[in-house]
C-alpha positions as CSV (number, residue, x, y, z in Angstrom):
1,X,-10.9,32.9,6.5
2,X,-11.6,35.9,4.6
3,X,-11.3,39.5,5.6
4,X,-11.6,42.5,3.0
5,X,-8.9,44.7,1.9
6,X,-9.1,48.6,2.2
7,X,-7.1,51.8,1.1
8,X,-6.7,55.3,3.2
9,X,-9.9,56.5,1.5
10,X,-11.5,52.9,3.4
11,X,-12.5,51.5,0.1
12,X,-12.6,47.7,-0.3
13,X,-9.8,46.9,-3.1
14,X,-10.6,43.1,-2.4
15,X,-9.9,40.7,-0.6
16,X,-7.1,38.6,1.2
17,X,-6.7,34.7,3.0
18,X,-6.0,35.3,6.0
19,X,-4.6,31.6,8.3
20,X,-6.7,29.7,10.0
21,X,-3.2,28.4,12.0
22,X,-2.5,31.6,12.7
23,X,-5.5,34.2,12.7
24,X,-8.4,31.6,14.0
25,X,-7.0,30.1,17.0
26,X,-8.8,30.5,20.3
27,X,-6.5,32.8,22.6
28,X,-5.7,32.2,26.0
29,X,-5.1,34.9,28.7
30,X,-1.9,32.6,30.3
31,X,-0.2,32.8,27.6
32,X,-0.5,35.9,26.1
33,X,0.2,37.3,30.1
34,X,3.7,35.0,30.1
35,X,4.5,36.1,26.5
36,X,4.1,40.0,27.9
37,X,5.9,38.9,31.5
38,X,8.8,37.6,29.3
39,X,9.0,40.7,26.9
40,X,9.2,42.8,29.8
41,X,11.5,41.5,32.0
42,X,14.2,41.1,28.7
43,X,13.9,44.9,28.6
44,X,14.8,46.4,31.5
45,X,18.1,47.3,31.8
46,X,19.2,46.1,35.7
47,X,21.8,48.8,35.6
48,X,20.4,50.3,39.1
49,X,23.4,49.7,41.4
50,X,24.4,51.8,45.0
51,X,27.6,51.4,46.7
52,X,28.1,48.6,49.6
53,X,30.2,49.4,52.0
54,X,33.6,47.4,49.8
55,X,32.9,50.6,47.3
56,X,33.0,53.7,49.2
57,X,36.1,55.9,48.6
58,X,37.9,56.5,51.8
59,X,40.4,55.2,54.5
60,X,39.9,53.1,57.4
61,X,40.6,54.7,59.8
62,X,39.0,55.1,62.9
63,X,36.2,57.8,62.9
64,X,36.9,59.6,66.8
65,X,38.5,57.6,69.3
66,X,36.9,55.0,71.3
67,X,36.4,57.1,74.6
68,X,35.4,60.4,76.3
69,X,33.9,61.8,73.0
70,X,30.8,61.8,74.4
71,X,29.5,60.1,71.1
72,X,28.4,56.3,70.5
73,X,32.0,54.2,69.5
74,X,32.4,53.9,66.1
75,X,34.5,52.5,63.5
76,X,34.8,53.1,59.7
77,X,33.5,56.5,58.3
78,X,31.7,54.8,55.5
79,X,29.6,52.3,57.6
80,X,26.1,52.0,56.8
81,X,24.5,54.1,59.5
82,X,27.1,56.7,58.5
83,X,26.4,60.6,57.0
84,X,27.9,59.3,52.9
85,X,28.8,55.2,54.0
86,X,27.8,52.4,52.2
87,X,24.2,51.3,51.7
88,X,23.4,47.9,53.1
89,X,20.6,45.8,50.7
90,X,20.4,48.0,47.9
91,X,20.0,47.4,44.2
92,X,23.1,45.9,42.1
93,X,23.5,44.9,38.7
94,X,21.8,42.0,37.4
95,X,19.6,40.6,34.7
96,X,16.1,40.8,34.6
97,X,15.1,38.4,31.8
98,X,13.6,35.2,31.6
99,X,13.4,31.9,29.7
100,X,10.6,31.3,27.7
101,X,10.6,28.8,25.2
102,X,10.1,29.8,21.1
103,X,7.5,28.1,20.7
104,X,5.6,29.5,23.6
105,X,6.7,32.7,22.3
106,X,5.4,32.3,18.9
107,X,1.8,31.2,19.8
108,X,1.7,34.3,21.9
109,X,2.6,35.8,18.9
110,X,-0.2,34.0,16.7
111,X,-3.1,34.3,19.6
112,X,-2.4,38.7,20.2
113,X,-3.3,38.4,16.1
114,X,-6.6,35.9,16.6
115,X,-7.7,38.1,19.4
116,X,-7.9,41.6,16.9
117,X,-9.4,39.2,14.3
118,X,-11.9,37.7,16.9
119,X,-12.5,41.2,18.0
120,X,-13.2,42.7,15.6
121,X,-10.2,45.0,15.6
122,X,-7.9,43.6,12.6
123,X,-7.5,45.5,9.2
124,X,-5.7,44.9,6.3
125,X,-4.9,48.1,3.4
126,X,-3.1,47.5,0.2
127,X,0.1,49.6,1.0
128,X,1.4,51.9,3.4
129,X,3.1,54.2,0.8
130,X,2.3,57.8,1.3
131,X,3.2,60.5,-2.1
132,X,4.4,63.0,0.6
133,X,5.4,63.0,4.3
134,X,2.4,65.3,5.7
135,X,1.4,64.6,9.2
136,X,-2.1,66.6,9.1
137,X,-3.1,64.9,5.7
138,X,-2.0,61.5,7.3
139,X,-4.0,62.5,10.7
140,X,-7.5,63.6,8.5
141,X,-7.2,60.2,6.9
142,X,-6.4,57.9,10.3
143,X,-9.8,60.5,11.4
144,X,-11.7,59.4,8.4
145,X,-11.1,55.6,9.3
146,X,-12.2,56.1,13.3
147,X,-8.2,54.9,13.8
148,X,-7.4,56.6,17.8
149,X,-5.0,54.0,19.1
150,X,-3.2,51.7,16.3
151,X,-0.2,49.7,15.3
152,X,0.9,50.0,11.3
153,X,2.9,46.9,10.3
154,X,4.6,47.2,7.2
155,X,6.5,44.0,5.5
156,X,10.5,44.3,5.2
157,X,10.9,47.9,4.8
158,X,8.4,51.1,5.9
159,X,7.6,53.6,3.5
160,X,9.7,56.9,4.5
161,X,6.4,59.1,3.8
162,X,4.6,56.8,5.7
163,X,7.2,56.5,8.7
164,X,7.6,60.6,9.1
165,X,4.2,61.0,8.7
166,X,3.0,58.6,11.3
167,X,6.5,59.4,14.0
168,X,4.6,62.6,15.7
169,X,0.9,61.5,16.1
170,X,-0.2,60.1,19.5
171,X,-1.2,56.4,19.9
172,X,-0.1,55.8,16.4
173,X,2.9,53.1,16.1
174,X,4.3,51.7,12.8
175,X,6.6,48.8,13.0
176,X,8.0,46.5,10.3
177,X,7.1,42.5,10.4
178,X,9.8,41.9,11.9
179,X,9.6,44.1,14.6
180,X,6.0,42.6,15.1
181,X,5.4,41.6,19.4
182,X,2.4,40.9,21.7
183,X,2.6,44.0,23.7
184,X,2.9,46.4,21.1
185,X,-0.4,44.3,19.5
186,X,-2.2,44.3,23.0
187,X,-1.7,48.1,23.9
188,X,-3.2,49.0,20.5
189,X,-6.9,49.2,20.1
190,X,-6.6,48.6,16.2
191,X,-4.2,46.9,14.5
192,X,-3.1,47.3,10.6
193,X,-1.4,45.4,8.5
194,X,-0.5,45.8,4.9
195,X,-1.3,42.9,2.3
196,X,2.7,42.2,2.5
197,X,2.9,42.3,5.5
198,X,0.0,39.6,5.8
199,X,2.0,37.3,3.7
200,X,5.5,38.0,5.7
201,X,3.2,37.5,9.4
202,X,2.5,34.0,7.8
203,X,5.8,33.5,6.1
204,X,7.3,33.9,9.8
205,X,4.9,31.7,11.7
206,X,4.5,29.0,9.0
């Protein structure tokens, strides 16, 4: 298929193949939901932990004595139902990822792209590359275009005007190909690539 290419001004400067393998296949809500599930899950960090009772400071000795206290007997200060003990069934450490095979991974990959071409929602611009790093200038033009909520992918290497310009405006995300992934594609109304960046998407899924 075929899809025009525009500039910042939104001027067709031609046009551009786009896959048919990649950008015309019929996407599927499973996979695209256990594509997300897996990306996820890889990056939370599990680092929530509490202490158990083994990892409270303190000595074992016996809180009061046994009798004529006129308390309930108890043992260890740092026992669960303790003022500062242990906590019993708390978080520890652990991993939260998941396997989820390449190639699983990659048609996610290639169906969050032939859902913004089905959609509708898929631009491609000749470059990226900004003359200065001016945030408003860069905001009238993403105005002029009716851009609110959009990804930027770039090919190896972002253009630095580009990058500073884009870093402080809300719902506005630039990423190179190869930081390219379904959620950042599905939480984006709109998403652009660059004419490199086409041929690096397809380089990548080939």
């Amino acid at each position: 298929m075929q899809i025009d290419v525009i500039n910042f001004d939104g001027k067709s400067v031609g046009k551009i193949d786009l896959a048919d393998q990649i950008f015309g296949i019929e996407p599927r809500a499973d996979i695209l939901h256990r594509v997300v599930t897996w990306q996820r899950a890889k990056s939370r960090a599990g680092t929530h932990a509490v202490k158990t009772v083994s990892d409270v400071a303190g000595s074992g000795k016996k809180a009061f004595k046994q009798k004529k206290t006129g308390n309930a007997r108890q043992g260890e200060r740092y026992n669960v139902h303790m003022r500062g003990g242990g906590v019993v069934h708390g978080p520890v450490v652990r991993d939260h990822s998941i396997d989820l095979p390449k190639k699983i991974r990659a048609l996610g990959l290639k169906m969050a792209l032939s859902s913004k071409v089905k959609d509708g929602n898929l631009i491609v611009i000749d470059s990226e590359k900004l003359a200065s790093a001016k945030t408003g200038t860069f905001a009238k033009q993403l105005k002029q275009l009716d851009l609110n909520s959009v990804l930027f992918v770039g090919a190896d290497d972002l253009d630095e005007n580009f990058r500073k310009s884009a870093a402080n405006i809300a719902n506005v995300d630039a990423l190179p190909t190869i930081g390219l992934n379904v959620l950042d594609i599905l939480k984006h109304d709109k998403l652009v690539l660059t004419a490199d960046a086409v041929k690096a998407v397809e380089a990548r899924l080939a």
